[in-house]
C-alpha positions as CSV (number, residue, x, y, z in Angstrom):
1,X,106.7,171.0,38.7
2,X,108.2,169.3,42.1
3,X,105.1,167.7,43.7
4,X,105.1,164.5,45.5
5,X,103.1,161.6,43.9
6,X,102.0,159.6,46.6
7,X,102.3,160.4,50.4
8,X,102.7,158.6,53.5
9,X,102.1,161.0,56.4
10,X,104.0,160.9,59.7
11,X,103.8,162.8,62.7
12,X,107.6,164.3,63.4
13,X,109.0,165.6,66.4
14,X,112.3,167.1,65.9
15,X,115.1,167.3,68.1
16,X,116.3,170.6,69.6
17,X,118.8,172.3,66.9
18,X,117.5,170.0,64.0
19,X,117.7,172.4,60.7
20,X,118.3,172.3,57.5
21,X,122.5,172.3,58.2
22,X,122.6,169.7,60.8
23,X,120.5,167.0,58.2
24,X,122.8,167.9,55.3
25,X,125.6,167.4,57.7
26,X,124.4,164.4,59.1
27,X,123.2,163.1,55.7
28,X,126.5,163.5,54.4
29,X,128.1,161.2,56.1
30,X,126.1,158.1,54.1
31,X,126.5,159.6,50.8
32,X,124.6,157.0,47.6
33,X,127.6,155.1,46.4
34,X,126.9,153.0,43.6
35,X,127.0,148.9,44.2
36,X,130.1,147.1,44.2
37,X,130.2,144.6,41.6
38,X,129.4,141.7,44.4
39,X,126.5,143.8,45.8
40,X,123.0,143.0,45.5
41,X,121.7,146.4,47.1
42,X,123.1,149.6,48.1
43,X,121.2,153.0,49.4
44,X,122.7,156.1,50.4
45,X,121.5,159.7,50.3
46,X,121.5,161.7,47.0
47,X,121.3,165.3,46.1
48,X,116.7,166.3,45.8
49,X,117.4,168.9,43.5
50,X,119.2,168.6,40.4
51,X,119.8,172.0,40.5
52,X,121.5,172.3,43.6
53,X,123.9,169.3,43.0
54,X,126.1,168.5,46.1
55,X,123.2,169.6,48.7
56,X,122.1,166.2,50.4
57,X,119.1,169.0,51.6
58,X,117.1,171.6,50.0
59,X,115.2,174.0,51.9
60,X,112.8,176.7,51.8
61,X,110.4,178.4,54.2
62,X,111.5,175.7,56.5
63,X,110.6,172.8,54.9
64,X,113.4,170.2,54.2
65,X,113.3,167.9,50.6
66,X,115.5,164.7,51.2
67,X,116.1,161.7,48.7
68,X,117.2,158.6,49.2
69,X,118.6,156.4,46.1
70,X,118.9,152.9,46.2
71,X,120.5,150.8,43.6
72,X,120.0,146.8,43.0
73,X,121.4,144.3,41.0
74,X,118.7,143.0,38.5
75,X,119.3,138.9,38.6
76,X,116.5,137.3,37.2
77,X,115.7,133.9,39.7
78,X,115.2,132.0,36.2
79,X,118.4,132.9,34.9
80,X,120.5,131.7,38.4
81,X,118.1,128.5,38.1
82,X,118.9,127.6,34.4
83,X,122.9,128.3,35.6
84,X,122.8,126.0,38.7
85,X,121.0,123.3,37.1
86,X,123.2,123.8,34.0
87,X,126.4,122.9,37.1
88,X,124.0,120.5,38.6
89,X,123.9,118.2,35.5
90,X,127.5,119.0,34.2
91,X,128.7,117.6,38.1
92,X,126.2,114.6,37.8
93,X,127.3,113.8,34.4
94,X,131.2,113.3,34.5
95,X,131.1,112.2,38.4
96,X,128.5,109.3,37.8
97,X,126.4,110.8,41.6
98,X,123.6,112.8,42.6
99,X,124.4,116.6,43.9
100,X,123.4,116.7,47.1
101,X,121.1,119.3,48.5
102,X,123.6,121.6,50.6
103,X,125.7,121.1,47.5
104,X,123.6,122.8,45.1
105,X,122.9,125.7,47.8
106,X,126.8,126.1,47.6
107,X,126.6,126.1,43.8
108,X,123.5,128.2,43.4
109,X,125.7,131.2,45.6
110,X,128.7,130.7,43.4
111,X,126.4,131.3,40.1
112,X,125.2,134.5,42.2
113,X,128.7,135.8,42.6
114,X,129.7,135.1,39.2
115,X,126.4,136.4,37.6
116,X,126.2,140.0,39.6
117,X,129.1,141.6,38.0
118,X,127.4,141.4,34.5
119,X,123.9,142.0,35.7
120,X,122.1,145.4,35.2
121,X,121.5,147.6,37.3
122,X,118.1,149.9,38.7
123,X,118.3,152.9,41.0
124,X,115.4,154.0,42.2
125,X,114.3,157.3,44.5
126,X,112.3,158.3,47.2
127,X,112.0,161.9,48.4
128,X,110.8,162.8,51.8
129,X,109.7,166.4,53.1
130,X,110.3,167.3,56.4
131,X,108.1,169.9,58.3
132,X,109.5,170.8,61.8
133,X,107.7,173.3,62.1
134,X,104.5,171.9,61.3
135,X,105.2,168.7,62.7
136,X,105.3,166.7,59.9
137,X,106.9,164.5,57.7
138,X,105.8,162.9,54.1
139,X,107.2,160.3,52.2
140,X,106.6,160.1,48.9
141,X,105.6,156.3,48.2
142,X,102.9,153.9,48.0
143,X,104.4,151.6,49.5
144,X,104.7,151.9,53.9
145,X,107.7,149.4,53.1
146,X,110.1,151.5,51.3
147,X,108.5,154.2,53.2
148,X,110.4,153.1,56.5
149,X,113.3,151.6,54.9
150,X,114.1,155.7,54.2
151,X,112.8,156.2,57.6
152,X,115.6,153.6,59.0
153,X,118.4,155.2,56.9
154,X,117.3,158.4,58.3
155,X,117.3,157.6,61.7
156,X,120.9,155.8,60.8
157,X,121.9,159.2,59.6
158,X,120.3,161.5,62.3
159,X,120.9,159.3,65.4
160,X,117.2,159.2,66.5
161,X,114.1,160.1,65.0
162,X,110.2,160.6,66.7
163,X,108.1,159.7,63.9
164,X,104.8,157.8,64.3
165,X,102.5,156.7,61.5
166,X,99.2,159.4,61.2
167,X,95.9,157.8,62.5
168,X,92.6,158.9,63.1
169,X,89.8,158.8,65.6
170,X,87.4,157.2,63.4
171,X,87.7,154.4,60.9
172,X,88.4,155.9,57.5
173,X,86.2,153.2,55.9
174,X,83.5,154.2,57.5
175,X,83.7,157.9,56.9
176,X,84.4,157.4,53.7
177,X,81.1,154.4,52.6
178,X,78.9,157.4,54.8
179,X,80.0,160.2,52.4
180,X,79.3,157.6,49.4
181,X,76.2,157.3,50.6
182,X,75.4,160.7,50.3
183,X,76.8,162.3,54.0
184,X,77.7,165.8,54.8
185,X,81.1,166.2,53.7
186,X,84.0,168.7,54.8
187,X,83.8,172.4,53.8
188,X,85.4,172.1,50.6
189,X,86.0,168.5,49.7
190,X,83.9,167.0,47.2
191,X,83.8,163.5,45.4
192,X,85.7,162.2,42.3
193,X,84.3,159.6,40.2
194,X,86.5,157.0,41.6
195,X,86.3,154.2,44.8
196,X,86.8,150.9,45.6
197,X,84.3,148.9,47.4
198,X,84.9,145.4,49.7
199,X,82.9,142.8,51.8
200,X,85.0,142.6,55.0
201,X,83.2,139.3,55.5
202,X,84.1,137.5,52.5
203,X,88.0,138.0,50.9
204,X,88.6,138.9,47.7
205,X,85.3,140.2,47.2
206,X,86.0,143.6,45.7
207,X,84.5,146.1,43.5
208,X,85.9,148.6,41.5
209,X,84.2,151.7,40.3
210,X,86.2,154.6,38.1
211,X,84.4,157.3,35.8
212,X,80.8,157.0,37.2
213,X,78.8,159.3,39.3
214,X,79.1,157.6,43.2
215,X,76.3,159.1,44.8
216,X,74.1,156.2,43.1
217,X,71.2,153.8,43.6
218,X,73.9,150.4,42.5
219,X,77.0,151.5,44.8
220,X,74.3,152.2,47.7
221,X,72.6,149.0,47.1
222,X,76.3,147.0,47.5
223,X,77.3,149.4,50.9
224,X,73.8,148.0,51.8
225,X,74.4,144.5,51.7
226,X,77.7,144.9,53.5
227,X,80.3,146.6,51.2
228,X,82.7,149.0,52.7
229,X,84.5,152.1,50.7
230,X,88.1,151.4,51.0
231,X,90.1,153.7,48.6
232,X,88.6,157.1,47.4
233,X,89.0,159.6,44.7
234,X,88.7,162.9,46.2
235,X,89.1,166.5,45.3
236,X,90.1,169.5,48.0
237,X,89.7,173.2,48.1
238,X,89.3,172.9,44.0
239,X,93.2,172.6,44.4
240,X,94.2,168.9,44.6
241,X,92.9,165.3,43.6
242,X,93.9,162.0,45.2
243,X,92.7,159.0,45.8
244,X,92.7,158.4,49.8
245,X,93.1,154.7,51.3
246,X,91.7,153.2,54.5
247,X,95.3,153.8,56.2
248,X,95.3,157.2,55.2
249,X,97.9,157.2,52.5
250,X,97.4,159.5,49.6
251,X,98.1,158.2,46.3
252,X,97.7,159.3,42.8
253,X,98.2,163.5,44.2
254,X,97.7,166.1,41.5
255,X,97.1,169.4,41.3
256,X,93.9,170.8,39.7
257,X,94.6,172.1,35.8
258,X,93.3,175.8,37.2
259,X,95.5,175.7,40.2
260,X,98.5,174.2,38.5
261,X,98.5,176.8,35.8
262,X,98.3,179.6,37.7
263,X,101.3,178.5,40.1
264,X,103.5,177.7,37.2
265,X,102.5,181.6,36.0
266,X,103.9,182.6,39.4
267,X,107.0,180.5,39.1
268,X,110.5,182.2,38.6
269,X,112.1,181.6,35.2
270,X,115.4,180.6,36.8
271,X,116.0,176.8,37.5
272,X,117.0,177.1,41.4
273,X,114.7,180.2,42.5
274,X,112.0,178.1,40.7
275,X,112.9,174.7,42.6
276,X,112.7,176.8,45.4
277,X,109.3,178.6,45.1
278,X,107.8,175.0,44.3
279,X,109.0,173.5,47.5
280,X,107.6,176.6,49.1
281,X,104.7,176.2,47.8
282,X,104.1,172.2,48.2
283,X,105.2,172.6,52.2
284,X,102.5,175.2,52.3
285,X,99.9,172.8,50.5
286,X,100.5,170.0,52.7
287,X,100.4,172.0,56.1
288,X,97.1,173.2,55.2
289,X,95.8,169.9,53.6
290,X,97.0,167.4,56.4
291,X,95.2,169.2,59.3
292,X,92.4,168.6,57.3
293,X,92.6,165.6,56.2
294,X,93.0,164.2,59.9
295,X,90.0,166.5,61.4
296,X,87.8,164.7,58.2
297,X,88.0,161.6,60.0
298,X,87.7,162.6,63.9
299,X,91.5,164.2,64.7
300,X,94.4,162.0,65.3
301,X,94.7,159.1,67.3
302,X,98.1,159.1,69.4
303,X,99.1,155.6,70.4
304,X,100.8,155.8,74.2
C-alpha cells in the first residue's frame, strides 16, 4: 500500500498556475539518467508510480507524488587506498625516490577514474507529496539532508519554490517529557510504549526505553533529575503510529492493523485506480494529521 515511511513536513506556498501539468512539465526537463561511467553521482526525476510509467507526476484529489532517484558509484575508500599505495610503492621502487605528496593526490584521482567504470552501482529514491491546496509538502526521509537535496533539484526544476521547514510555538521536548509525565494529551493521541530520554547538560547521556509502559515511577524519576523526552512513539485517531522527534520529523509511520485493513478492503482491484485511491487517501491523512500535529505543540512558529 503507497504510504510514506518517514516525513519531513514543510510549509509550501505555490505559485499562481502550479498544477499537476506544469510540475510534470517542468520535471521533465531533468529526467534520471543513469551515471556515466566517470560519474560518481547523478539525480534526476523518475516516474512515482510504477504503474503510470512515463508520468514524472501522479495526481489525485489534488495532491501531487514526485520521486527523485539518484544513482552513485559504490568505490570503497579502502580499495582506492590499497590501489594508490600499490602505484605509490611500484613508483618508489624502480625510481629509487619518495612520491611526493601532491604526487600521490594526482595518483589517488587517476586510481578514481580508472576504478569507477567497474564499480557498482546504488540508486536510491525519495518521494515527495505536494499539497497546494493544503499548503503542504512531505518528504519522505529521515534524513533533513537528502530531504533538501530533493528540495534543491525541485527548485532547479520549478524555477522557485516557498518552502520553510514546520516549527512550533513550543518546544517539542517539553511537550512531549510533560505528557510522559502523565499530562493531558490531545483528543485522540495516546502513548506507545516507546521514547528516548537525554540530559541536555551532560552529552551522550541517553536513555532508551522500547516495550514498557511510560507513564512510570523509573522514567519519571530520570525526567526528575533532568532528563528530557526527545523522540516519541505515538499513536493518533487509532489510525497511525510514529515515533515523533524533537524537530518534528515523523519517522517509523504506519497505519494501525484495523485501519489498514479496512482501506485495503476499499481499494480497487486495478493497479492504477488502486495507486490512485491510495494517494487519495494518504493526502487526506496527512492534511488532517499535520494540523494537528502542529496545534499539539502550540501552532506554528513562522520565522520573518
Amino acid at each position: 500500500m503507497l504510504w510514506f515511511r518517514n516525513a519531513i513536513a514543510y510549509r509550501f506556498e505555490p505559485a499562481p498556475g502550479f498544477t499537476p501539468d506544469h510540475l510534470n512539465e517542468a520535471l521533465s526537463g531533468h529526467p534520471f539518467r543513469p551515471c556515466a561511467s566517470h560519474e560518481l553521482q547523478r539525480s534526476g526525476w523518475s516516474a512515482p508510480i510504477g504503474e503510470a510509467d512515463g508520468l514524472l507526476v501522479f495526481s489525485s484529489n489534488g495532491f501531487m507524488l514526485i520521486d527523485l532517484l539518484q544513482e552513485e558509484r559504490l568505490l570503497p575508500a579502502s580499495v582506492v587506498r590499497e590501489a594508490v599505495e600499490e602505484k605509490i610503492t611500484l613508483i618508489e621502487r624502480e625510481q629509487s625516490r619518495k612520491v611526493s605528496r601532491k604526487e600521490k593526490l594526482q595518483l589517488k584521482e587517476e586510481v578514481i577514474l580508472e576504478l569507477l567504470p567497474r564499480s557498482f552501482t546504488r540508486r536510491r529514491h525519495t518521494h515527495a507529496l505536494l499539497m497546494p491546496q493544503q499548503g503542504w509538502l512531505l518528504v519522505d526521509s529521515a534524513s533533513h539532508k537528502r530531504a533538501e537535496a530533493l528540495l534543491d533539484q525541485l527548485r532547479k526544476a520549478v524555477g522557485s519554490l516557498e518552502v520553510r521547514l514546520v516549527q512550533s510555538q513550543q518546544q517539542p521536548d517539553t511537550i512531549m517529557t510533560g505528557w510522559v509525565l502523565g499530562e493531558a494529551m490531545p483528543p485522540g493521541w495516546a502513548l506507545e510504549d516507546e521514547c528516548e530520554l537525554r540530559d541536555p547538560k551532560t552529552e551522550g547521556s541517553k536513555i532508551s526505553v522500547k516495550g514498557q509502559e511510560l507513564l512510570c515511577d523509573e522514567i519519571a524519576a530520570h525526567i526528575t533529575a533532568g532528563m528530557r523526552v526527545k523522540r516519541l512513539a505515538l499513536e493518533w485517531q487509532q489510525q497511525i503510529r510514529w515515533v515523533l522527534h524533537e524537530d518534528l520529523s515523523l519517522h517509523r509511520l504506519r497505519l494501525c492493523d484495523q485501519y489498514r485493513e479496512q482501506l485495503e478492503a476499499d481499494t480497487p482491484e486495478e493497479a492504477l485506480a488502486a495507486r490512485d485511491s491510495e494517494l487519495a487517501h494518504m493526502g487526506l491523512e496527512y492534511a488532517r494529521l499535520l494540523p494537528d500535529l502542529v496545534a499539539a505543540f502550540g501552532g506554528e512558529r513562522v520565522q520573518r
